[in-house]
PyMOL Python script that loads the backbone (N, CA, C, O; Angstrom):
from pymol import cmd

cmd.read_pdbstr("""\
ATOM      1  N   UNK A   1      10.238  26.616  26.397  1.00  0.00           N
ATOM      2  CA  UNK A   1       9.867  25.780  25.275  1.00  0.00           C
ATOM      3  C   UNK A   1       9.440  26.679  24.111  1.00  0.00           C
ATOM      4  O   UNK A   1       9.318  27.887  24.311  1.00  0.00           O
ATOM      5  N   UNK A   2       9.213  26.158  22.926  1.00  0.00           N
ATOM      6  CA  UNK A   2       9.033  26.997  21.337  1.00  0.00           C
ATOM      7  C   UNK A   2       8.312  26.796  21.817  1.00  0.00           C
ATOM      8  O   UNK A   2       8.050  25.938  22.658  1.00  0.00           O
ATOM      9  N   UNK A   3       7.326  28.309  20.956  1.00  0.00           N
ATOM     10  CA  UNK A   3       6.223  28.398  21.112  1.00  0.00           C
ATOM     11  C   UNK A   3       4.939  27.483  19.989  1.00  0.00           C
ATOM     12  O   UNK A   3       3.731  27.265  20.073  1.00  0.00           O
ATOM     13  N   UNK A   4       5.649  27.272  19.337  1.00  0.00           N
ATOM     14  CA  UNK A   4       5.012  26.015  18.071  1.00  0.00           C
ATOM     15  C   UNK A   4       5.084  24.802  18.471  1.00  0.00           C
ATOM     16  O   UNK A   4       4.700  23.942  17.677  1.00  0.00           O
ATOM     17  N   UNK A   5       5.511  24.446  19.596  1.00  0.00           N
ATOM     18  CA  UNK A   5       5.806  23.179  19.968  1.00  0.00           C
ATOM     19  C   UNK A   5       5.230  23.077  21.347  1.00  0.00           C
ATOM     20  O   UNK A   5       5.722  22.140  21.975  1.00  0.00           O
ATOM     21  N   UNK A   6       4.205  23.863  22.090  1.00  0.00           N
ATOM     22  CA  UNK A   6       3.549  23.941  23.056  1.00  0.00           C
ATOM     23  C   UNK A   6       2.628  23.254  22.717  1.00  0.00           C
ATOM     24  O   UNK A   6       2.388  23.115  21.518  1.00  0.00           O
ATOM     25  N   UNK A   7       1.562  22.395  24.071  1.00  0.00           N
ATOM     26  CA  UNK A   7       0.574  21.677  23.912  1.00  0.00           C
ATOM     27  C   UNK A   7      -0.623  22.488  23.308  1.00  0.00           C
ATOM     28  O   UNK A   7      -0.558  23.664  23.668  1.00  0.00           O
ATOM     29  N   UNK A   8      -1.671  22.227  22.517  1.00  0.00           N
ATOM     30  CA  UNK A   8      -2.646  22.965  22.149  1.00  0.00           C
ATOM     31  C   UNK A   8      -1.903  23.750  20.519  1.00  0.00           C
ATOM     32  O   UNK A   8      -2.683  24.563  20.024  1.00  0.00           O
ATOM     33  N   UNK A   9      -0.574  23.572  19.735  1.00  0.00           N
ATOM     34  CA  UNK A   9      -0.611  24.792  18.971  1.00  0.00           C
ATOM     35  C   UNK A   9      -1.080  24.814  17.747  1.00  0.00           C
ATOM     36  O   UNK A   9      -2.152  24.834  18.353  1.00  0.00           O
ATOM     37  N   UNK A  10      -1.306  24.827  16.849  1.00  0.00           N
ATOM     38  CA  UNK A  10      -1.620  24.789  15.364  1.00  0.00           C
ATOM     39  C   UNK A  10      -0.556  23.588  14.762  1.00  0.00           C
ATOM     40  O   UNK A  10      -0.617  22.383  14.518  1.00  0.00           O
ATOM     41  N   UNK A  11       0.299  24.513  14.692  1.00  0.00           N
ATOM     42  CA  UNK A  11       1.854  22.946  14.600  1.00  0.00           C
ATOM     43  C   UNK A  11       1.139  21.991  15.088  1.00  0.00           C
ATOM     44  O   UNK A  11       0.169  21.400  14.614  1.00  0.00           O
ATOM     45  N   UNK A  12       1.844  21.850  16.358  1.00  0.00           N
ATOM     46  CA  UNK A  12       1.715  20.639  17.044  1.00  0.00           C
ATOM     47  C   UNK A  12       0.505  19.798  16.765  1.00  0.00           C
ATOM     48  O   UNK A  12       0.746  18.594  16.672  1.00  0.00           O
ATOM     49  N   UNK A  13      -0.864  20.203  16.595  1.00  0.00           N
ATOM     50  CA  UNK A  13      -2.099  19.271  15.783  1.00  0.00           C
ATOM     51  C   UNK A  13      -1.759  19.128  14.735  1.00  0.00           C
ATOM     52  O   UNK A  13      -1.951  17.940  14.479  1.00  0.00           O
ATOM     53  N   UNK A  14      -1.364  19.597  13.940  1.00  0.00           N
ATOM     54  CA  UNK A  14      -0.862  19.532  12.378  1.00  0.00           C
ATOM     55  C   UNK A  14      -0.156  18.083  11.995  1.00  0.00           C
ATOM     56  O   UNK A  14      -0.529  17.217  11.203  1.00  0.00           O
ATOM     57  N   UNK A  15       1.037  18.149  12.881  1.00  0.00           N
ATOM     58  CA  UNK A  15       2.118  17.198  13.262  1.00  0.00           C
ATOM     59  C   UNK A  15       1.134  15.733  13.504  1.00  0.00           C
ATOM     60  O   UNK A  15       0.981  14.731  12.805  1.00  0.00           O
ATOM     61  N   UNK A  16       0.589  16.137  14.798  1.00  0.00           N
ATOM     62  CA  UNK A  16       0.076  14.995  15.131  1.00  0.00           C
ATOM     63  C   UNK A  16      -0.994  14.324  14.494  1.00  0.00           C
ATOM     64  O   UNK A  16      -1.385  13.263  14.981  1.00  0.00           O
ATOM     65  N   UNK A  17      -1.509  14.770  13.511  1.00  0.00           N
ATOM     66  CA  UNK A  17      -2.526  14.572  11.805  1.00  0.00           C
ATOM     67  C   UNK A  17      -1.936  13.786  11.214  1.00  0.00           C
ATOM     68  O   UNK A  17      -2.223  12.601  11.047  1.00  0.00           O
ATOM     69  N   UNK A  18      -0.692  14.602  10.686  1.00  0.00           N
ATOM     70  CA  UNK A  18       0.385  13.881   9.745  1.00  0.00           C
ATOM     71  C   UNK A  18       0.721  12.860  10.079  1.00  0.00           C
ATOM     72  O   UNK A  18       0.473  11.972   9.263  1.00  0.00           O
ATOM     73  N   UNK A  19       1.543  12.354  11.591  1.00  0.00           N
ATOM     74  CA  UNK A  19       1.599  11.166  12.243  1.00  0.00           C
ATOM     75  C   UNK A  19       0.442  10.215  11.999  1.00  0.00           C
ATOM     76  O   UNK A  19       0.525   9.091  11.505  1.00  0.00           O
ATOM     77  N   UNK A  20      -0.394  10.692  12.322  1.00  0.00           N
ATOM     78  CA  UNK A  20      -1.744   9.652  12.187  1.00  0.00           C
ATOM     79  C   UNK A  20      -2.065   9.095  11.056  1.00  0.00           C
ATOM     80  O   UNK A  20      -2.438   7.931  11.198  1.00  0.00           O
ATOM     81  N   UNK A  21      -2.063   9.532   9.848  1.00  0.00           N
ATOM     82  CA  UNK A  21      -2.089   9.493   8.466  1.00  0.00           C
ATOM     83  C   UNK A  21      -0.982   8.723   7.985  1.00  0.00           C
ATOM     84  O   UNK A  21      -1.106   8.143   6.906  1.00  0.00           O
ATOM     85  N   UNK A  22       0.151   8.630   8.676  1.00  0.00           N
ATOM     86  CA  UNK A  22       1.234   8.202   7.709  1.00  0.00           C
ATOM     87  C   UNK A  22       1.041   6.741   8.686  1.00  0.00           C
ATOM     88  O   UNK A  22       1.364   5.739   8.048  1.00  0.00           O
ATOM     89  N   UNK A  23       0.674   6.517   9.807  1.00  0.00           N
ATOM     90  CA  UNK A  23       0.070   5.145  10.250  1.00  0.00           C
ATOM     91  C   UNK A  23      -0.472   4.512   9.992  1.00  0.00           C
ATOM     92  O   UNK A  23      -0.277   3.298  10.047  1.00  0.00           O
ATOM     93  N   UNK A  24      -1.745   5.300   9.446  1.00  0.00           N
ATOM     94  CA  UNK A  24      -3.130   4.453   8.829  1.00  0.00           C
ATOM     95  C   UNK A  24      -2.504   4.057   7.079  1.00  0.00           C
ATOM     96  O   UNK A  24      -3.040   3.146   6.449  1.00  0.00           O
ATOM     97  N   UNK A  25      -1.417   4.822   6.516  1.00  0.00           N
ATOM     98  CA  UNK A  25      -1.178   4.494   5.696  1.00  0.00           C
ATOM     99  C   UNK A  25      -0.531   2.717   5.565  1.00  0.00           C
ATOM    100  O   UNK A  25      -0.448   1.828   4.718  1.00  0.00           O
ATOM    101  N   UNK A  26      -0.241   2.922   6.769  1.00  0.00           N
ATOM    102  CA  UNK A  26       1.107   1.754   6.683  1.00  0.00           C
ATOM    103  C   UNK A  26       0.378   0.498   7.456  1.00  0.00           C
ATOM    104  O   UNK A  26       0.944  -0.591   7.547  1.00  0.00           O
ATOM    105  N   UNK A  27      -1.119   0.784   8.084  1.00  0.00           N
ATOM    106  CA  UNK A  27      -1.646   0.019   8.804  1.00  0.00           C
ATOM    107  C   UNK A  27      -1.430  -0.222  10.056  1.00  0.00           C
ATOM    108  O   UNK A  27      -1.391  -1.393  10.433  1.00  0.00           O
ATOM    109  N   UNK A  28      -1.250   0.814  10.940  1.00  0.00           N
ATOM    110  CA  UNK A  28      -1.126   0.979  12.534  1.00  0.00           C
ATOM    111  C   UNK A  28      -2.173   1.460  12.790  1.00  0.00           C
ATOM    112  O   UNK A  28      -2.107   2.682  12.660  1.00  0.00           O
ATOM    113  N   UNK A  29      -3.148   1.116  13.102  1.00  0.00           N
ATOM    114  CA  UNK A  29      -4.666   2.097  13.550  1.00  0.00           C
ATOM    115  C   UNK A  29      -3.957   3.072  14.958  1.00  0.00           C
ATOM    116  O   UNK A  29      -2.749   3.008  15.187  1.00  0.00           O
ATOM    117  N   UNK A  30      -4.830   3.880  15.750  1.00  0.00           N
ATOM    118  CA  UNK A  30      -4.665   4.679  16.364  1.00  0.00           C
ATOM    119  C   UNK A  30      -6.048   4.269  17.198  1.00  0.00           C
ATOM    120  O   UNK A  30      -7.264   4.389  17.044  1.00  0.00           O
ATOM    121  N   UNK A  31      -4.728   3.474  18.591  1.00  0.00           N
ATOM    122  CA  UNK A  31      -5.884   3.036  19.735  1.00  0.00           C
ATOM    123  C   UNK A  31      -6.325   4.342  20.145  1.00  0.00           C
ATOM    124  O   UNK A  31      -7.552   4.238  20.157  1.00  0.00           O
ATOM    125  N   UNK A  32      -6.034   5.459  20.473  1.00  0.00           N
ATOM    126  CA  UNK A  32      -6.352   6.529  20.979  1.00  0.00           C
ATOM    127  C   UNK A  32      -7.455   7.000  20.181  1.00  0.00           C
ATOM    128  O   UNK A  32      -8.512   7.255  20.757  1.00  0.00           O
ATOM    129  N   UNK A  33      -7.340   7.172  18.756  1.00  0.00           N
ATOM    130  CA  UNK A  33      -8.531   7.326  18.182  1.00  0.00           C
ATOM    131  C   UNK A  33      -9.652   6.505  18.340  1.00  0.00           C
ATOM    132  O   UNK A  33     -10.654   7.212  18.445  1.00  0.00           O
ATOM    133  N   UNK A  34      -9.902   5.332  18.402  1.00  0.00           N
ATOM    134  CA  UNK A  34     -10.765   4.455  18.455  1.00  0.00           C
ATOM    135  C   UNK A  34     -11.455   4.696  19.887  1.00  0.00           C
ATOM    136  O   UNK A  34     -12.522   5.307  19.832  1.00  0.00           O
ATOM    137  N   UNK A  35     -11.061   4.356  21.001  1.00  0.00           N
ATOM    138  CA  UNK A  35     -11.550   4.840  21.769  1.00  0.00           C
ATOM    139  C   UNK A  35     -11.863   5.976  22.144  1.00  0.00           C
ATOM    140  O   UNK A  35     -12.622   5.742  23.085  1.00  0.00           O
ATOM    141  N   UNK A  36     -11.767   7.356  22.010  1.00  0.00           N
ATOM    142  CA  UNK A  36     -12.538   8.173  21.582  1.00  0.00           C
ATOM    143  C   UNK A  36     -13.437   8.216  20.616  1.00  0.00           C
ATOM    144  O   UNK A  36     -14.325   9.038  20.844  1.00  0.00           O
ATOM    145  N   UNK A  37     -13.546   7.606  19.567  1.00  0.00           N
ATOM    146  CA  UNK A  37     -14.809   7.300  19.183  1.00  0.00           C
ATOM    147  C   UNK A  37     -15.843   6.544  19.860  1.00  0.00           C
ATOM    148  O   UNK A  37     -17.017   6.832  20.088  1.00  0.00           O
ATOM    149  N   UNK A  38     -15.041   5.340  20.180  1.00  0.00           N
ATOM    150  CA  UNK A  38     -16.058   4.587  21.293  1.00  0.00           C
ATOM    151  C   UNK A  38     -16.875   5.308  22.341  1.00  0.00           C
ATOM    152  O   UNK A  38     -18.103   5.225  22.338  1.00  0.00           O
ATOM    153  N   UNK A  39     -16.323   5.892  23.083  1.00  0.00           N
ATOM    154  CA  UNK A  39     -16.747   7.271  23.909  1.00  0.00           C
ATOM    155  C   UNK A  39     -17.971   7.981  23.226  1.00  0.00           C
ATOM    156  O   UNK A  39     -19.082   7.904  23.750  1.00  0.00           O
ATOM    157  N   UNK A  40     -17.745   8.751  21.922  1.00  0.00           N
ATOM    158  CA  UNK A  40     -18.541   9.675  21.800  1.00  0.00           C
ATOM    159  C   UNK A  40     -19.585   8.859  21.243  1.00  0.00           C
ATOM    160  O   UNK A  40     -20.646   9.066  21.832  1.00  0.00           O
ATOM    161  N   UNK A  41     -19.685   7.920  20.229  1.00  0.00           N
ATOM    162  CA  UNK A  41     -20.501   7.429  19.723  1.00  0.00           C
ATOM    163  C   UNK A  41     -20.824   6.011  20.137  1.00  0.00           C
ATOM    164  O   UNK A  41     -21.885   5.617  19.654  1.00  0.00           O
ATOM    165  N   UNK A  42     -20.388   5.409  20.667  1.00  0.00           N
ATOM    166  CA  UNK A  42     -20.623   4.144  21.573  1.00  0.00           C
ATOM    167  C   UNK A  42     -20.620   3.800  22.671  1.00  0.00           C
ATOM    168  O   UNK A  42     -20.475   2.604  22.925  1.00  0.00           O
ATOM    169  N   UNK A  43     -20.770   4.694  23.623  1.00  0.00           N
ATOM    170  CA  UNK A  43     -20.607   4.621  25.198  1.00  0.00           C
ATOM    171  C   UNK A  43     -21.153   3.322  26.107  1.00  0.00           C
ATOM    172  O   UNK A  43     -20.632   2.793  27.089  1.00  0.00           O
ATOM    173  N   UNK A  44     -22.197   3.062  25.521  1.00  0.00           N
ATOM    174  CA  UNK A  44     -22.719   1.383  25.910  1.00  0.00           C
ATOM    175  C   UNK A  44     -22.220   0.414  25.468  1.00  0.00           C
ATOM    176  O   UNK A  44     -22.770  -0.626  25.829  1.00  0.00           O
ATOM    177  N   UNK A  45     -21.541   0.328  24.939  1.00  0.00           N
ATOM    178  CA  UNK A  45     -20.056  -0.751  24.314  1.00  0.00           C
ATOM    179  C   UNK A  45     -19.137  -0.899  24.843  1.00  0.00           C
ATOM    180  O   UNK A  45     -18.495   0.151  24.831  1.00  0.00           O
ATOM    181  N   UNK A  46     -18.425  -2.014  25.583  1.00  0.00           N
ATOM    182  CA  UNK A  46     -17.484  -1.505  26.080  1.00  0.00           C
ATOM    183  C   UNK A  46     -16.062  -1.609  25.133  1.00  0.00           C
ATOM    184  O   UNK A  46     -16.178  -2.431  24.224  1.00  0.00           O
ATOM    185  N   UNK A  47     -15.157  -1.131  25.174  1.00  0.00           N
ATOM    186  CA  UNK A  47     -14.029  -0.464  24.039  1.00  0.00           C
ATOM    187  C   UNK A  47     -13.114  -1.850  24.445  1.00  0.00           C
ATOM    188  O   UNK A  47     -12.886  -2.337  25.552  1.00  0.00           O
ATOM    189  N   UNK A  48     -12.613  -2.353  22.843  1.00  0.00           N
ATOM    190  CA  UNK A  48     -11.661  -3.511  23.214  1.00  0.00           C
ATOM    191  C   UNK A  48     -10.167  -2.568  24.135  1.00  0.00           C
ATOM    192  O   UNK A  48      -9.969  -1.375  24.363  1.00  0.00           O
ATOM    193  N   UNK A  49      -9.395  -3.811  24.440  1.00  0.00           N
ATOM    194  CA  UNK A  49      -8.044  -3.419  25.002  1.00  0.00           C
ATOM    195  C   UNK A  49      -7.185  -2.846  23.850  1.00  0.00           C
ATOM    196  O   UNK A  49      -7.355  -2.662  22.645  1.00  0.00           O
ATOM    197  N   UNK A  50      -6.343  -2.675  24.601  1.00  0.00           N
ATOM    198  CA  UNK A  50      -5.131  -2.528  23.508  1.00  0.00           C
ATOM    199  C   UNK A  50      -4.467  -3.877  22.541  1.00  0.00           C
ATOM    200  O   UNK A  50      -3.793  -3.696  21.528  1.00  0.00           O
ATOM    201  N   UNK A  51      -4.728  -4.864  22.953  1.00  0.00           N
ATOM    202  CA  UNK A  51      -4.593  -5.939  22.935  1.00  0.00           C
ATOM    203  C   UNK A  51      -5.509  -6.805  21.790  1.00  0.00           C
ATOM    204  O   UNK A  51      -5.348  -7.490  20.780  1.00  0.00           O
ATOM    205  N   UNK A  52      -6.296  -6.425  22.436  1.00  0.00           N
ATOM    206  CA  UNK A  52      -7.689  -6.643  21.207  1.00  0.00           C
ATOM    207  C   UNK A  52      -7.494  -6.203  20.537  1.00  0.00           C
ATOM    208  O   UNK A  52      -7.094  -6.731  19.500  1.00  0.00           O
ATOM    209  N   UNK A  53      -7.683  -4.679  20.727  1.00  0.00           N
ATOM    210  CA  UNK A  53      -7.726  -3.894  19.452  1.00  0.00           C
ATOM    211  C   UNK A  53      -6.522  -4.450  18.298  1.00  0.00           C
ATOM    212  O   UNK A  53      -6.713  -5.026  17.227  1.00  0.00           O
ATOM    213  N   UNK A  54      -5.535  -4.141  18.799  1.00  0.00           N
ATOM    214  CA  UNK A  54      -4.361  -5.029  17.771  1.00  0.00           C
ATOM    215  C   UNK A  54      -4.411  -6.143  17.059  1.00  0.00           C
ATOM    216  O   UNK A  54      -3.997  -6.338  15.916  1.00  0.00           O
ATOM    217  N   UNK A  55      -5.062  -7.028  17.961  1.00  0.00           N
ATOM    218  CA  UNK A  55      -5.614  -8.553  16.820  1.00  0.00           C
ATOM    219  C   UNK A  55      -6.492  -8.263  15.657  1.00  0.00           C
ATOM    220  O   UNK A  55      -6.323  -8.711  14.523  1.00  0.00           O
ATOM    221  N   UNK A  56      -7.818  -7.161  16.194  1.00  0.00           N
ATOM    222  CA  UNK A  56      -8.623  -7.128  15.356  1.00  0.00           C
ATOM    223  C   UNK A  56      -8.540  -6.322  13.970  1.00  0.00           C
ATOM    224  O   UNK A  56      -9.061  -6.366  12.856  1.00  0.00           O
ATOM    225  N   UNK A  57      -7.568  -5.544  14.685  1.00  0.00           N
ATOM    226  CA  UNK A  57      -6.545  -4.799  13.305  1.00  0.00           C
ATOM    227  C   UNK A  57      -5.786  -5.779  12.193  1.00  0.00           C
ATOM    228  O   UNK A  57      -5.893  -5.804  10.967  1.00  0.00           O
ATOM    229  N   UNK A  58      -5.078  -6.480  12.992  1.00  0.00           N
ATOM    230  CA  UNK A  58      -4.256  -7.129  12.558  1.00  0.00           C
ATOM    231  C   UNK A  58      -4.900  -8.603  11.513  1.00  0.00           C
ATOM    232  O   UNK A  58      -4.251  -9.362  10.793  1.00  0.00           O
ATOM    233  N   UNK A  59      -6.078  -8.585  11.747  1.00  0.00           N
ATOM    234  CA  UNK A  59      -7.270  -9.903  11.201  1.00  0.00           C
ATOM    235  C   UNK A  59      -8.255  -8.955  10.296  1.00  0.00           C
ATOM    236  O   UNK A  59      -9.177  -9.573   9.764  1.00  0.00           O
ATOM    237  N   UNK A  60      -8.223  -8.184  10.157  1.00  0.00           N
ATOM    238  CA  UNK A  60      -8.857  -6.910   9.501  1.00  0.00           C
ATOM    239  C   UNK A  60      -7.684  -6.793   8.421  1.00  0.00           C
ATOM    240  O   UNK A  60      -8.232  -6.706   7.323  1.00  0.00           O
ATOM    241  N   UNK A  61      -6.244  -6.753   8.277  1.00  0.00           N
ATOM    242  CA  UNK A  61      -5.485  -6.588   7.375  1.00  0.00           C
ATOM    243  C   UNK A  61      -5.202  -7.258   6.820  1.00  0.00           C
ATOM    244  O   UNK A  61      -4.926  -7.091   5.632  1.00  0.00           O
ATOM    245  N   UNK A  62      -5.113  -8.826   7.714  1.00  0.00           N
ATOM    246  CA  UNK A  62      -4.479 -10.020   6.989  1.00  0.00           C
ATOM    247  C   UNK A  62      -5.365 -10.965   7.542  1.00  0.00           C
ATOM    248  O   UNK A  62      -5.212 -11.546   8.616  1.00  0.00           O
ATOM    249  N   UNK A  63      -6.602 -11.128   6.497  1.00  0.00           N
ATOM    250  CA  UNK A  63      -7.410 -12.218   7.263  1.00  0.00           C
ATOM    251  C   UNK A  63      -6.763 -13.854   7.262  1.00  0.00           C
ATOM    252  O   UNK A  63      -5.977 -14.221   6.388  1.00  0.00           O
ATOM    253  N   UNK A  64      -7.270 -14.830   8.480  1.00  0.00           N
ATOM    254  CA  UNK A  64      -6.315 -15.547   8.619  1.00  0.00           C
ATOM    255  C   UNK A  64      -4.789 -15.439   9.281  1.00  0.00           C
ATOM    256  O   UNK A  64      -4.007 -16.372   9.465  1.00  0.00           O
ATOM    257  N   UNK A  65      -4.639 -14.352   9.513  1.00  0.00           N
ATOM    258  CA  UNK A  65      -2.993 -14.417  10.216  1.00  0.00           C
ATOM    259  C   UNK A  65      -3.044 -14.931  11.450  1.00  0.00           C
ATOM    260  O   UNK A  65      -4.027 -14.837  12.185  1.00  0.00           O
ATOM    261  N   UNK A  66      -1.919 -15.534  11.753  1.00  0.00           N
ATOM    262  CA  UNK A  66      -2.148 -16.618  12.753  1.00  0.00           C
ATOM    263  C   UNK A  66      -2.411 -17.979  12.739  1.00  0.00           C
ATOM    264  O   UNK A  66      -2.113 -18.937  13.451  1.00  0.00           O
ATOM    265  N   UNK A  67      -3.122 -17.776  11.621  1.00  0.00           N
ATOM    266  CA  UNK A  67      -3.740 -19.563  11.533  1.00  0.00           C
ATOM    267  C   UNK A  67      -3.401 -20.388  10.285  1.00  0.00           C
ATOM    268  O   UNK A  67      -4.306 -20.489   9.456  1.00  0.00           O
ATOM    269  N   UNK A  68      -2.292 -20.961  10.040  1.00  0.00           N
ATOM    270  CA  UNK A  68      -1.605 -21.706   9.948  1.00  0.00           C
ATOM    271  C   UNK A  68      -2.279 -23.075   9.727  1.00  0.00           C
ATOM    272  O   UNK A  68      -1.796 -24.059  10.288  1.00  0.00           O
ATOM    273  N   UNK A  69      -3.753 -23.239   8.664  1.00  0.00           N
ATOM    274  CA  UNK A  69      -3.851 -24.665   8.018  1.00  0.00           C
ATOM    275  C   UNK A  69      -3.631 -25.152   6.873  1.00  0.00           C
ATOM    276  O   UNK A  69      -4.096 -26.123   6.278  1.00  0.00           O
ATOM    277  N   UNK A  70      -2.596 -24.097   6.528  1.00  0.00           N
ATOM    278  CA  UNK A  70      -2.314 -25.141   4.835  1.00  0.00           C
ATOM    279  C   UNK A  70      -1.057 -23.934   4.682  1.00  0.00           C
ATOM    280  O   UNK A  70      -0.673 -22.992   5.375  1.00  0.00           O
ATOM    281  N   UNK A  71      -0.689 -24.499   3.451  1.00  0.00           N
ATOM    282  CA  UNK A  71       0.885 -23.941   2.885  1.00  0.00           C
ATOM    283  C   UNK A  71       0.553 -22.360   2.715  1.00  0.00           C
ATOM    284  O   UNK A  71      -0.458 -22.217   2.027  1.00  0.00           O
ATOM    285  N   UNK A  72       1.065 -21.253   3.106  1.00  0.00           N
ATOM    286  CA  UNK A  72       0.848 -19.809   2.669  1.00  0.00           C
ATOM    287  C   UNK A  72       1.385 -19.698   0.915  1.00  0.00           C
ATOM    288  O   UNK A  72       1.040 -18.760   0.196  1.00  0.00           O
ATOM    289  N   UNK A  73       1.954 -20.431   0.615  1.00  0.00           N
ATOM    290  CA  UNK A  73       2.709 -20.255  -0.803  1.00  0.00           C
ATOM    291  C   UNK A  73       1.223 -20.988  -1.962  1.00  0.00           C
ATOM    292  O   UNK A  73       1.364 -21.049  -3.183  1.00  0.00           O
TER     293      UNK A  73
END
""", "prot")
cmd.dss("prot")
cmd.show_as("cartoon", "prot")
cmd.util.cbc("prot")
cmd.orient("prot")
């Protein structure tokens, strides 16, 4: 394997920054991030699912999505 493309390299975190960034740009949070935060700074909490987490993202971006009581227009 390249050696820039081994687990642990400068690249490869770099990369995986950039990825992360161009998510949060577009509004994909990063379950992996979150729960590691949960971990370090919330350990008596317990961490939504993946599942959760996605709704609450997703109601966090577009409040109301889903719910459907009057005309969107």
């Amino acid at each position: 394997m390249l050696k820039f493309l081994q687990a642990g390299s400068t690249f490869r975190s770099h990369a995986h920054k950039v990825v992360q960034t161009c998510r949060l740009m577009v509004g994909v949070h990063d379950y992996e991030n979150y729960l590691a935060h949960m971990q370090a700074h919330h350990p008596e909490v317990p961490a939504k699912t993946r599942k959760e987490f996605y709704q609450y993202c997703l109601e966090a971006r577009f409040p109301g999505a889903g719910k459907i009581s009057k005309c969107p227009c």
